[in-house]
C-alpha positions in Angstrom: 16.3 15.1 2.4 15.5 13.1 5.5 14.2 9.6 4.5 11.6 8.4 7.6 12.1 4.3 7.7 9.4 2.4 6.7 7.5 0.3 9.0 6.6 -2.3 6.6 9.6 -2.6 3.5 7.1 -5.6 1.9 7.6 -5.1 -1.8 4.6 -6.8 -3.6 4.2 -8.1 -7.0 1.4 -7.0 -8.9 -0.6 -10.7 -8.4 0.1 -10.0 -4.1 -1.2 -6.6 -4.5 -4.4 -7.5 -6.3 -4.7 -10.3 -4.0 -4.6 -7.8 -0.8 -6.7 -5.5 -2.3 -9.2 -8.0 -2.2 -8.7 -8.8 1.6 -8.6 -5.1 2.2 -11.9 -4.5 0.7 -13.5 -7.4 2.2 -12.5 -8.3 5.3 -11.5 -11.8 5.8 -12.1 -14.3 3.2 -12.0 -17.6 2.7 -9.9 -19.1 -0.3 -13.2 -20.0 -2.2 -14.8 -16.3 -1.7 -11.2 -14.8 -2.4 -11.4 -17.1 -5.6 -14.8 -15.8 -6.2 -14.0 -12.0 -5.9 -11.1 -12.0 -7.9 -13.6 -11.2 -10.8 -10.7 -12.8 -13.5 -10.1 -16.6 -14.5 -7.2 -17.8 -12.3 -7.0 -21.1 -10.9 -8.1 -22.5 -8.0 -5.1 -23.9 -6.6 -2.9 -20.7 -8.3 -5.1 -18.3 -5.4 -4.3 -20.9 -2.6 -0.8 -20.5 -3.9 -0.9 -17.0 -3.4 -2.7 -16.5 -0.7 -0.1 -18.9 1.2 3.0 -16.9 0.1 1.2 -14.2 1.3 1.0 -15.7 4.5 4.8 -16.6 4.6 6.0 -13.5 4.1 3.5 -12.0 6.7 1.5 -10.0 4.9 -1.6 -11.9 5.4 -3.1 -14.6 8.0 -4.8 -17.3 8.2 -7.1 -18.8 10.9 -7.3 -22.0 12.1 -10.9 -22.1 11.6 -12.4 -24.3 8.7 -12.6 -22.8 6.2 -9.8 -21.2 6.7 -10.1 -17.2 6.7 -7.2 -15.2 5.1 -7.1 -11.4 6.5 -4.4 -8.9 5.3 -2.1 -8.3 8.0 -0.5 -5.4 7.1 -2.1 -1.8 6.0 -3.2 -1.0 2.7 -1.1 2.3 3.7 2.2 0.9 5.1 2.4 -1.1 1.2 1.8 1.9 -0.5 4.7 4.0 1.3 7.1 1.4 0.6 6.0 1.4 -3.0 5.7 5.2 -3.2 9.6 5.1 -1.4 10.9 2.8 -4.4 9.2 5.2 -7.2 10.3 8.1 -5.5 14.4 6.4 -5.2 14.2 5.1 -8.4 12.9 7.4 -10.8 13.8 11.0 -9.0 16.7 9.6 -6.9 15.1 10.4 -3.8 13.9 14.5 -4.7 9.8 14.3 -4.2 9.7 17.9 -5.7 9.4 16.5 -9.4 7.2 13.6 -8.7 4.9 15.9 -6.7 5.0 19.0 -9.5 4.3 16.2 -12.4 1.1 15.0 -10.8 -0.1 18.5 -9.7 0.4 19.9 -13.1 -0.7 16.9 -14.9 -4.2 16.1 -13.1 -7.0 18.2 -12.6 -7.2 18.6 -8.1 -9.9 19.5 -6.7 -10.5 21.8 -4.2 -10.4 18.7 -1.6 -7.1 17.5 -2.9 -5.6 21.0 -2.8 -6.9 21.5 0.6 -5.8 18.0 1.1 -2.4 18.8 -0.2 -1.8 22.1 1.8 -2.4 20.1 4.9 0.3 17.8 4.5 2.7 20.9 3.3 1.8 22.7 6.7 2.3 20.0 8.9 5.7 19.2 7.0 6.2 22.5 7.9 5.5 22.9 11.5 7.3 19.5 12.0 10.8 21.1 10.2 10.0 24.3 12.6 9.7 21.7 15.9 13.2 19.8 14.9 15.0 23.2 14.3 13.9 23.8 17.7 15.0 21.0 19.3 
């Protein structure tokens, strides 16, 4: 199977991920409203922490203004492929067909998800069909 590269290949701890989830929801956010919407005790200066590292790595921003506004600046979707990549390397060494057939046979679709899902299998499809062509 043909691995496509990821754009991102930002691995994030469970703390960073909660912490973008929160930017990604809201917008920008200053530290104090970040603080504030985390909804669990954590400490001040721990979320400034975070929210820095985040910064380092370039996974968020922050503005010059004052406050300062932190905004995530990378996709909600580009994290989640690179997460979805390591499950799918480490626990069915790369084959998508048993991580696929587990959660189709072990959830309840609905109609949207099936149509959803068919989608993605046509256009996979049509995509194979276009390289053989090539």
């Amino acid at each position: 199977m043909k691995k496509k590269k990821s754009k991102s290949n930002k691995k994030l701890s469970a703390g960073e991920m909660e912490i973008m989830g929160l930017l990604w929801e809201h917008g920008p956010l200053t530290l104090s409203a970040a603080h504030e919407q985390l909804g669990r005790p954590i400490g001040y200066t721990t979320m400034q922490t975070r929210l820095n590292r985040l910064v380092e790595k370039g996974l968020a921003s922050r503005s010059e203004d004052r406050p300062a506004q932190y905004t995530a600046a990378i996709s909600r979707r580009d994290v989640s492929a690179d997460h979805l990549e390591l499950l799918v390397d480490r626990v069915t060494q790369g084959n998508i067909v048993p991580l696929v057939a587990h959660l189709v046979d072990d959830r309840s679709l609905t109609r949207v998800e099936i149509s959803e899902l068919k989608r993605i299998i046509r256009d996979a499809e049509r995509r194979l069909k276009e390289g053989d062509a090539q």
